[in-house]
N, C-alpha and C positions, 0 to 999 in steps of 0.2 A: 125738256127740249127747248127752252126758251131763251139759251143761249148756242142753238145748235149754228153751226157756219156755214153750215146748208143751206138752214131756213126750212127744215123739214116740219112738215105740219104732224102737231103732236094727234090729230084725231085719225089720220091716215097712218102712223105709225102703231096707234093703240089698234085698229082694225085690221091691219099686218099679224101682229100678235095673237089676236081674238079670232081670227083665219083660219092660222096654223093650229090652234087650240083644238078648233074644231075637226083640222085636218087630221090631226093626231090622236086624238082620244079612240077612234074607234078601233085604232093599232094599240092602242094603249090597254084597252078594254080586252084585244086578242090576245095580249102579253102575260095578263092578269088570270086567264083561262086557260093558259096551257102552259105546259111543262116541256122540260129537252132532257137529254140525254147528258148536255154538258152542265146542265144547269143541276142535276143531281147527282153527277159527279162532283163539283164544288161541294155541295153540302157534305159529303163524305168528304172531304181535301179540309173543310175547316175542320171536321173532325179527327182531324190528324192522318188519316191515312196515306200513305206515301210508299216509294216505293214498284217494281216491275218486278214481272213472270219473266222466265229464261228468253223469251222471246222479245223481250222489249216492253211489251203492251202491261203498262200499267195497271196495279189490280185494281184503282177504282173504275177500271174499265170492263174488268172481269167481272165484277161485282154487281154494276147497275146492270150489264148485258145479263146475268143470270136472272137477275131481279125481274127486269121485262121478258123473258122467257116465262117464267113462271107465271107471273100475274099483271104484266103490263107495265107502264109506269102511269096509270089515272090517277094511283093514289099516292106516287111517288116513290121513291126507293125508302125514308126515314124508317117508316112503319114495319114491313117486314123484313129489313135487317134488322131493326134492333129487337124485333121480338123473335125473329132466330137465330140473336147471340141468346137470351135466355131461354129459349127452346134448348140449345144445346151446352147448358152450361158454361157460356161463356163470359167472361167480363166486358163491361162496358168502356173498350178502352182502343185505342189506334192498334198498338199491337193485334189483340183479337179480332177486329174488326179485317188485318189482313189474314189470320186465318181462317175467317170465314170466307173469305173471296177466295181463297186456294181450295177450300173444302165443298163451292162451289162450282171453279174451274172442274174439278175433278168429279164433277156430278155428284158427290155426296151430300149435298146440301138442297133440299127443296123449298121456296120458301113458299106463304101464303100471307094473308092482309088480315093480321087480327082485330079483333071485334072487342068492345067491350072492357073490363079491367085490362087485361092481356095490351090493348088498342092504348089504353092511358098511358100503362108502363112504359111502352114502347117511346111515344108521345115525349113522356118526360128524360127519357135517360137519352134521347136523341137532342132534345134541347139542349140538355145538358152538355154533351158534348158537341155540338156546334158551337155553345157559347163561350166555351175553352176559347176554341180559331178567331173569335169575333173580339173575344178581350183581346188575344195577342195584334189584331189590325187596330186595336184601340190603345194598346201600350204603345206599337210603330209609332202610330200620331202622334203621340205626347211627346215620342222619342227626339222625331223632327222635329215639333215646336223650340225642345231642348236648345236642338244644335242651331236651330235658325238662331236661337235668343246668343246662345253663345258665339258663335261664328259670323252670323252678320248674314242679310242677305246681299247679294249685288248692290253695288250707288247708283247703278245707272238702269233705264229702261230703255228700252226694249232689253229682256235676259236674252245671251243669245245660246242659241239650240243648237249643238253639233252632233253630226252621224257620224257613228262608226261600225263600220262592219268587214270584220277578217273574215269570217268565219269560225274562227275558233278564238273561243273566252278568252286564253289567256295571252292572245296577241292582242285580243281587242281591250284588254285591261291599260297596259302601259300606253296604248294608242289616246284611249278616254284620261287617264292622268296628266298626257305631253298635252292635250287638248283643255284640259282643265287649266294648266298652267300659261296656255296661252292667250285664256283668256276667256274660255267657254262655260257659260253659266253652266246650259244643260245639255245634256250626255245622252242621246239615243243611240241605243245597241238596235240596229235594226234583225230584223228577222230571216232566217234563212227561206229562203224561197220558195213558195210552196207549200210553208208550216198550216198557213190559214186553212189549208184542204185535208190536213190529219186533224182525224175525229181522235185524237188521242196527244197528251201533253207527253213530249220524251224526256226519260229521267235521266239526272247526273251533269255533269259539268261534256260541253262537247266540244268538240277539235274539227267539226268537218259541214260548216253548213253551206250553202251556195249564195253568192251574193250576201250573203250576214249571217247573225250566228243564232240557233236555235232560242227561242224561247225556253225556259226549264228554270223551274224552281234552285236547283243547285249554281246556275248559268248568273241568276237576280241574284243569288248570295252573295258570292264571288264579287261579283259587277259594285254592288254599294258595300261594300267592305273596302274596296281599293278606294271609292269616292270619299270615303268616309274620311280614311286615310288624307286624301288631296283635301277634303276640308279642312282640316287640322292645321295642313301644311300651310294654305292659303290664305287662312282668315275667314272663308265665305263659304255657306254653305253650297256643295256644288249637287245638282237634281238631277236624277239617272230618267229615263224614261225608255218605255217598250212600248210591245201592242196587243194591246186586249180586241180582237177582232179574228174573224173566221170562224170553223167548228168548234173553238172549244175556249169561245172567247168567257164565258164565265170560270171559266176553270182558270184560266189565267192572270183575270182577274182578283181573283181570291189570292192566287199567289203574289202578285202583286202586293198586295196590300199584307201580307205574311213578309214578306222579305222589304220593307220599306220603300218599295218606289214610290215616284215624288209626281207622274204627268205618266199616264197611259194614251195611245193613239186610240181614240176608242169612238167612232162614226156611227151613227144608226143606218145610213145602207150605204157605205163603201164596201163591205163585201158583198151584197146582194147586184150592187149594180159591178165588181170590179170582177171578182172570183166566183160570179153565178151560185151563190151560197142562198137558199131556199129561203123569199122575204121573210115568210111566219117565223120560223126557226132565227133568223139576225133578230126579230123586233125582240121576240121572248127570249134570247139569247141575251140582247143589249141592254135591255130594262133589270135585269138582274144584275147586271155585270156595275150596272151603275150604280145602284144601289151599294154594293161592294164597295166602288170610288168615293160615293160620298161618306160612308162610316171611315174610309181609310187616309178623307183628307186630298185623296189625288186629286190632280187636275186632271179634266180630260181633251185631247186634242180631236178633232173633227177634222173630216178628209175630204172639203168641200173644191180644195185646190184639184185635186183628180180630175174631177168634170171637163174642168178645162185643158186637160192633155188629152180628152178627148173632144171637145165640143169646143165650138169655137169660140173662145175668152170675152168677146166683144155681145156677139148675139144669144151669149147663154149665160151671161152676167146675173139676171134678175134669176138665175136656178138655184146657183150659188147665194145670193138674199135669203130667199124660201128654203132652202136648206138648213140654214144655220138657225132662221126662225124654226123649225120644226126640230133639228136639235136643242135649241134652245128650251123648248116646251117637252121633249122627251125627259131631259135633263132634270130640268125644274122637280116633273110628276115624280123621278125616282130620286130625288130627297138631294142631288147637288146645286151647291150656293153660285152666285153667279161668280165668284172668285175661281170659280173650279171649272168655267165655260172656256177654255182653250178655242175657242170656234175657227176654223182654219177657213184662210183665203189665197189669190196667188196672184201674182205678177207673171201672166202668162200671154197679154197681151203681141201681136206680133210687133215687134218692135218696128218695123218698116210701115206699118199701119201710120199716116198723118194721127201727130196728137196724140199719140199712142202713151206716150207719159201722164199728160193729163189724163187721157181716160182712164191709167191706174189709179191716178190720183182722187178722182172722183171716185171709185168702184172703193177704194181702202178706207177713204175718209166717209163713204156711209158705213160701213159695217162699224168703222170707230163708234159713230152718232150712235147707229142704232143699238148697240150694245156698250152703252161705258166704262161700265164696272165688269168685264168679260177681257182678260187678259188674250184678247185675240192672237193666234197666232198668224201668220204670215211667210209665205212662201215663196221662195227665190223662183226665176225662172229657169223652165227645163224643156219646154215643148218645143221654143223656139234657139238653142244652144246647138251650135255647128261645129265645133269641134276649134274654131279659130277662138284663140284661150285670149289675146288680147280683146274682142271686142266679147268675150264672157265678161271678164274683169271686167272691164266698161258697163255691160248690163248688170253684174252687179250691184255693182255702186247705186247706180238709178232708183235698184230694187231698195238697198240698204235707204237711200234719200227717201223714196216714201214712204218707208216704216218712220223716219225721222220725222217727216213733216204730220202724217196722223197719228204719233202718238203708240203706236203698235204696243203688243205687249209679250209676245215671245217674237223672234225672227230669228228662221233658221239661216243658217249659213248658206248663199249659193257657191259653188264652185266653179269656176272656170274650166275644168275638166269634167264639167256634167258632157253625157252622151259619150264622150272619149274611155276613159278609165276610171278603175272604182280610184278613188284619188288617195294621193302619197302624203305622207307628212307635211313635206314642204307646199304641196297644194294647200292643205288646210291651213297652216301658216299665213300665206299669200292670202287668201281667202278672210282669216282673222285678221288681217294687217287694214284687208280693204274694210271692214267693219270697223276696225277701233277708231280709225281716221273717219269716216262717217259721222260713227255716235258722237266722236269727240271733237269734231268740228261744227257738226250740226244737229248736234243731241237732243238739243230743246227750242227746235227750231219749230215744234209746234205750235210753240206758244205765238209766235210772230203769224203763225201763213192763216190768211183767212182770203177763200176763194172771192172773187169777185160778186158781188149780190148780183144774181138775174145771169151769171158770167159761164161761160164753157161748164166748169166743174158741179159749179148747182144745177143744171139745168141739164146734164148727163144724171146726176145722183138720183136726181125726182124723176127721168124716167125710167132707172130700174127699178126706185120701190115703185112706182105705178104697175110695169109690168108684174113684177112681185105680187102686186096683190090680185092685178087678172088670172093670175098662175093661182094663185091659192083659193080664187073662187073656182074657177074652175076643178081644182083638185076637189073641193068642199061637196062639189056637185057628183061627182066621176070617182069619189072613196082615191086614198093615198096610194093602194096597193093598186087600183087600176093605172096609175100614172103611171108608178114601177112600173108598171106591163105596158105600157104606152112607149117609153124610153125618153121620157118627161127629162131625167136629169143622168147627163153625161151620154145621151144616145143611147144608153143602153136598155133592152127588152126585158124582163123579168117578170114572166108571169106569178105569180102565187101558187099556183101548183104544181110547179115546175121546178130543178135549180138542186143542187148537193146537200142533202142533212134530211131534208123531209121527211125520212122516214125514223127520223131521231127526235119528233115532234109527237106529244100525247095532250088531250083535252082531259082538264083536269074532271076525275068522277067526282062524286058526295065523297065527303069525307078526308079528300087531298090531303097533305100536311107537307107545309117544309119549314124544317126547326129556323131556317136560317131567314127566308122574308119573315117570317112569325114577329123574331128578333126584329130583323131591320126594319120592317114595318109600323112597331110598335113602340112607341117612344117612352110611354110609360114603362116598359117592359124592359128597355135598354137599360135603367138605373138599376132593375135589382141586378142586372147580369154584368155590371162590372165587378 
């Protein structure tokens, strides 16, 4: 920190850090002790199962649901599937494994928690096949290194992030390629509306989502197959991203990293504060899901910008700090590099606010400081967009200029038809026009702007980390999950025992087993299972 432009004092930054540490571990400790319903559906999804009942509903959903029927999920689902695939003569293979979930649905199948030899086999033939799914996120990675080394990444930084969302894949494919071509590093296929609240991943490629287009294993295929494509075409490699977040954000995450995506939106409580999604169920949900990120290389992006479409941008600044500090430290504990900290922030200031510029300026150039090596992302405004598309474009620009002057390290695209329509071709156009003129007029204008010593912008900066760190004693005193329940960040209330999924939440008994943290936990372990 001893070239920081702030002037931020490095012993008040290390106790920021060492705060949130504290804030976090006893969440971290509740992650570590219990188990979910999506989280043992993934460990069946790396084990290749795939695949829906006539009804839609996925059989690794059939599967764990029979599972906890019979014996709960303490000890997790590994154990007594794979010892009633050789209970019933089965093989050890994705195939069998869905005719066990049909021969389950149909009440034929009962399972129990073997003990002993019985307990081992089980043990080792469930490893086994989770570390099939865990090579294939481990071949993706190499795959991307590949195309980066061959294809080239962007020249310029900030890469820039465009959304697209039809509803349906294969509108939203040629949208993502015109998008690519105009200039868009990376590609978020947003989500259809709603998804975060199905306790179940929909299979196959879909045609009909609301506001965006389904998450789905087939949906990610398609999607970086076309990218793949625009790399070739371009020279550069171009980065798809989705969202791993809601009920069955471990699930999706795994697919993710199955199908090569490159940036997952993945928050530690944007759904507990956004879509009332049960905290215990997000924290054990997202400590896995990360785990998944870091083996598979994703970056992940933070949805610290939210807050401030609810809470107001100016006095709930320092929430957004302590946010990103406590994903930052979630992050870390589940094995991602800080190259992989996407940590999100926003230009949500009211623009009629005196100074309202600078105060972006300060609130983007601390998160720069206090995270360097954190490919921040950064967020257009949207709370304060009225529908008049000339002074959008104007706010954009401003927004694009602060990414410019600190350095940013994703920046999504804002639109001038934010609040008006989901936006056209020629909007995002327009939109990339005002971005290229930006980076390419004042691209490395960081290097120039150093805030006045003692001046407006250091002396707004040093009061949100101060508040930042009152905020995180305070939580240190009053446990994290009480805050949630306080409505500490974004306004909003979230008890602990309250909220959607809850009852898809199990404390792990003696004897738990999941093949797949076993794997990812264990570093030694990872070499023999390439």
């Amino acid at each position: 920190m001893s070239s920081s432009k702030l002037g931020l004092d490095p012993a008040l930054v290390h106790r920021a850090r060492a705060l949130a540490a504290r804030a976090g571990r006893p969440v971290v400790d509740l992650a570590r002790s219990h188990t979910t319903v999506s989280v043992e559906r993934a460990v069946l999804r790396l084990s290749g199962m795939i695949g829906a009942d006539p009804d839609g509903i996925p059989w690794v959903n059939r599967l764990v649901d029979a599972v906890r029927e019979d014996v709960g999920l303490g000890h997790g689902v590994a154990l007594p599937v794979f010892h009633s695939l050789a209970q019933h003569g089965l093989e050890y293979s994705a195939a069998d494994l869905t005719l066990l979930a049909q021969k389950a649905a149909s009440g034929s199948v009962r399972f129990e928690v073997p003990t002993g030899r019985a307990a081992t086999a089980a043990k080792r033939a469930s490893r086994r096949m989770a570390a099939a799914g865990i090579r294939q996120i481990d071949r993706n990675r190499a795959e991307r290194d590949r195309m980066v080394k061959r294809y080239g990444d962007p020249k310029q930084r900030p890469w820039i992030y465009l959304i697209v969302a039809t509803g349906d894949i294969f509108e939203d494919i040629p949208q993502a390629q015109a998008a690519a071509r105009a200039g868009a590093d990376v590609i978020a296929v947003i989500r259809s509306t709603g998804q975060s609240l199905l306790d179940y991943v929909p299979e196959g490629a879909t045609r009909e989502g609301f506001a965006g287009t389904y998450a789905t294993q087939e949906n990610f295929r398609l999607m970086r197959a076309a990218l793949d494509e625009s790399s070739r075409e371009l020279g550069r490699y171009v980065r798809l991203t989705n969202y791993a977040s809601g009920l069955c954000m471990p699930e999706i995450a795994t697919l993710a990293g199955l199908q090569r995506l490159d940036m997952m939106l993945n928050d530690s409580m944007y759904g507990i504060l956004f879509r009332d999604i049960n905290p215990i169920r997000t924290f054990v949900d997202q400590r896995f899901s990360r785990q998944v990120h870091a083996r598979a290389g994703i970056i992940i992006n933070t949805g610290e910008d939210n807050y401030l479409t609810t809470a107001d941008a100016v006095e709930a600044a320092h929430t957004v700090t302590v946010s990103q500090l406590l994903n930052e430290y979630f992050a870390h504990e589940a094995g991602l590099a800080d190259w992989q900290l996407g940590l999100g922030h926003a230009f949500e200031i009211n623009p009629d606010l005196p100074e309202s510029f600078r105060l972006e300026l300060a609130h983007a150039l601390l998160a720069r400081e206090l995270f360097p090596d954190a490919p921040l992302k950064w967020m257009p405004p949207t709370k304060h967009m009225t529908g008049d598309v000339f002074r959008g474009n104007l706010l954009d620009g401003f927004f694009n200029l602060v990414g410019a002057l600190t350095g940013q390290g994703i920046l999504l695209v804002g639109m001038m038809t934010e609040a008006v329509v989901t936006p056209w071709l020629s909007d995002r156009d327009i939109a990339l026009q005002n971005v290229r003129y930006v980076l390419g007029a004042a691209g490395n204008l960081h290097e120039d702007f150093v805030p006045a010593p003692d001046g407006f912008i250091q002396r707004r900066a040093h009061q949100v980390l101060d508040e930042a760190i009152s905020l995180l004693e305070r939580i240190e005193d009053d446990t994290l999950l009480n805050a949630i329940a306080d409505g500490t960040f974004g306004i909003m209330k979230r008890p602990a025992d309250r909220g959607k999924g809850l009852d898809g939440v199990a404390r792990h008994a003696d004897g738990y087993y999941n093949p797949a943290t076993d794997i990812l936990e264990t570093p030694a372990r990872q070499e023999e299972d390439q």
